[in-house]
N, C-alpha and C positions, 0 to 999 in steps of 0.2 A: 504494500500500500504506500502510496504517497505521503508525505508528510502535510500535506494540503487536507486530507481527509482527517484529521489527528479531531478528539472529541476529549473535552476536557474532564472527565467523569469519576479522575481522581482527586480533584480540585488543585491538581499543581499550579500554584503562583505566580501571576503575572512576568516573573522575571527568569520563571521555570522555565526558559524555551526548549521546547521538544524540536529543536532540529538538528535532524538525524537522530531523533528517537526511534523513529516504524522502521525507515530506511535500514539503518544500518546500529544503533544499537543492540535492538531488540533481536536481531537474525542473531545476534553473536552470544547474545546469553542466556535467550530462550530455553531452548535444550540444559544448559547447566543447570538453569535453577527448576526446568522438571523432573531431573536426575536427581539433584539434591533433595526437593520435597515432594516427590511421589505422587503424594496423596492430597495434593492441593487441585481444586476445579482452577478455569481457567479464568476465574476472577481471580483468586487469589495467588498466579501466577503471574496475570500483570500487575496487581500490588505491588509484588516485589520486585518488578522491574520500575516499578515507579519510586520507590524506595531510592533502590541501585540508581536513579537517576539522577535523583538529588544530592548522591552523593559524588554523581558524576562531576556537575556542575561547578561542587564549591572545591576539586582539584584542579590547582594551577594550571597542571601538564596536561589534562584535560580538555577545560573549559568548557562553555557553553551550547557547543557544538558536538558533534560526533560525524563526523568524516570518515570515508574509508582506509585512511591510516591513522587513524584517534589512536594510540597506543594504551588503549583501557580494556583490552582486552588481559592486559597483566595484571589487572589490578581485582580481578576476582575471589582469588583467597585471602587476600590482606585487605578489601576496601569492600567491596561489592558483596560479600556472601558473610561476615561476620555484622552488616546492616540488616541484612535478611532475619539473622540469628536473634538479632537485638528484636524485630517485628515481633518475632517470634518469640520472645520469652515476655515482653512485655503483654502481650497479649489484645493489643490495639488492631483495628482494621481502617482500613483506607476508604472505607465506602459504609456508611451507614446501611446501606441495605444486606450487608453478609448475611446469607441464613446465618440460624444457631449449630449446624453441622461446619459452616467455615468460621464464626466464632470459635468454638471448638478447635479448629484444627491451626489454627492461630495462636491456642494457650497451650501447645505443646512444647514444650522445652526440648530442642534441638542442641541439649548443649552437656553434655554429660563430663563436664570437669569436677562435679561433686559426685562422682561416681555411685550413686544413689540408688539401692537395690528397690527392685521393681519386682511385682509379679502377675501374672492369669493363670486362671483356671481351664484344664482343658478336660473332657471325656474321651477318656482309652478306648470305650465299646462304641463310640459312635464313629472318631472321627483321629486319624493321624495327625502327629504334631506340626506338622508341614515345613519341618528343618530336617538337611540333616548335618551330623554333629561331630565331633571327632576328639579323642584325648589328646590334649598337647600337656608337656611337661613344664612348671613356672620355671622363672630364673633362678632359684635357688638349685633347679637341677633335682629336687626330691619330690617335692608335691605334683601334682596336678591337676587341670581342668579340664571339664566339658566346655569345647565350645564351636560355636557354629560356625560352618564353615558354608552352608545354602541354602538360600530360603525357597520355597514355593510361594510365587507369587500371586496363586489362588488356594493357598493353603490356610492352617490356624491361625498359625502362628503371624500371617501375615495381616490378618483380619484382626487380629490382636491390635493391631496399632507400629506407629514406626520405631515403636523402643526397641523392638526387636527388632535385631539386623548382622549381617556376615562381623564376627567379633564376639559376639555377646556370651557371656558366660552363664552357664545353668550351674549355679551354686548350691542350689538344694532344692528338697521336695520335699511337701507333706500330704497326707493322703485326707479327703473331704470325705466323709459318711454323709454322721448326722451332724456334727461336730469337727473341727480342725485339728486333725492329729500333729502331733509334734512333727519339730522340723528337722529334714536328715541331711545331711551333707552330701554333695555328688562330687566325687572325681573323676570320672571316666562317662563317656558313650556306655561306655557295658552293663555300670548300676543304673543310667537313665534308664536304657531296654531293661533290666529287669524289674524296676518298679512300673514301669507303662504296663509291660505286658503282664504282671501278676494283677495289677487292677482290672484288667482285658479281661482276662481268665473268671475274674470274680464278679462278672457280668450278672446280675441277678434282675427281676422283674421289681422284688420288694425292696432290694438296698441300691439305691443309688450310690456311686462312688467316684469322684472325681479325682483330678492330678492336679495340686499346686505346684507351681515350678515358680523358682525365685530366679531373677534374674539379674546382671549388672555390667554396665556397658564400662573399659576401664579406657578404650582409646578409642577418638575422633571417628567417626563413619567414616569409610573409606567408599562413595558411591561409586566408582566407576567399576568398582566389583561386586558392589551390592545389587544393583540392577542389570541383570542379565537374564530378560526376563524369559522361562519358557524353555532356554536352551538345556538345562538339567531336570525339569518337569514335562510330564507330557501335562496334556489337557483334562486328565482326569485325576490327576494328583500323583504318579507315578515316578518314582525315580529312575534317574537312565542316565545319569552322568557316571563318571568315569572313578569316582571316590570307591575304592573296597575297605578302607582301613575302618569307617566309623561305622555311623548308625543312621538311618533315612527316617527315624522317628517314628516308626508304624507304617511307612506307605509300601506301596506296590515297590518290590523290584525288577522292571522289565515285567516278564508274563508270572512272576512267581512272587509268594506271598514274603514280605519279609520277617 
């Protein structure tokens, strides 16, 4: 689109000028910041490019404009995606009319330096975890963790929300009855599958029984591995990548049940 068609709908300021905002900003960071937040409609994609604009403007090296050699394309991990960050933990929107699902997706904290344990609830007799997971050893060289290594991005866990992602540690589990059982430590893919699948087992009409899985993200989302979407998932939740070491969380592997 031309910059002649531009509507001002975010209420950027007289002195805001979009040109080379449609033109040529916008091609260049689009895609980044659907990469980065996923699960944003496409209002709340151009927010944040209108965000990203403002903070275009008030850099020197910048300026006003964006030209097809504006050199603001460097400026995405140190200027342009930690304003995003900030929209995002404040929990502010750029348009009075956001549904209450893009409010919502707005007050999610995309920022895990307080590395702050998280958890859901999944059901083993209904439905796979829709990660799958692998033991890695800590830096101490003795202990170690479950942790994910790929998501299904029509799976649980993905429906779960964006806390979970390729990194994320599964630190512990308690089992839901009627009541919250104590909480058990997980080191390995191998005690996840066996507490998933004893709950599986203990499928009953009269007791329902769930999986709590704790979670804790310890470093920076890394997207351009986290969104791979499809290539390790068939369409019906099946795993088919190329991983033998861990655990696909419950799903299909290829034609055989895992």
């Amino acid at each position: 689109e031309k910059d002649n068609t531009w509507s001002n709908d975010f209420d950027l300021k007289s002195n805001v000028s979009p040109v080379g905002f449609m033109s040529n900003f916008c091609p260049k960071f689009f895609d980044k910041v659907k990469q980065e937040f996923s699960q944003d409609t496409g209002e709340e994609t151009l927010g944040k490019l209108c965000v990203m604009w403002k903070e275009h403007i008030k850099e020197r090296i910048f300026g006003l404009e964006c030209r097809n050699a504006c050199p603001c394309g460097d400026g995405w991990s140190k200027l342009f995606l930690p304003a995003c960050n900030r929209l995002v933990r404040k929990g502010t929107t750029v348009n009075s009319h956001n549904s209450t699902r893009q409010k919502r997706a707005l007050t999610t904290v995309d920022d895990v330096s307080e590395r702050e344990e998280f958890a859901f609830t999944f059901n083993p007799s209904r439905e796979s975890l829709g990660i799958y997971c692998v033991t890695r050893k800590s830096t101490d060289g003795i202990s170690s963790h479950c942790v994910i290594t790929s998501i299904d991005p029509r799976g649980a866990a993905r429906k779960k929300g964006s806390q979970i992602r390729i990194g994320t540690m599964i630190e512990s589990s308690s089992v839901a009855v009627v009541t919250l059982g104590q909480k058990s430590r997980i080191d390995s893919h191998i005690e996840l599958k066996g507490r998933y699948e004893a709950l599986k087992r203990k499928e009953s009409v009269k007791v329902k029984t769930r999986l709590k899985l704790y979670f804790r993200n310890t470093v920076t989302r890394h997207r351009s591995i986290d969104l791979i979407p499809g290539k390790e998932w068939t369409d019906t939740g099946a795993w088919v990548g190329n991983g033998k070491e861990g655990w696909a969380g419950g799903a299909m592997i290829a034609n055989m049940s895992n």
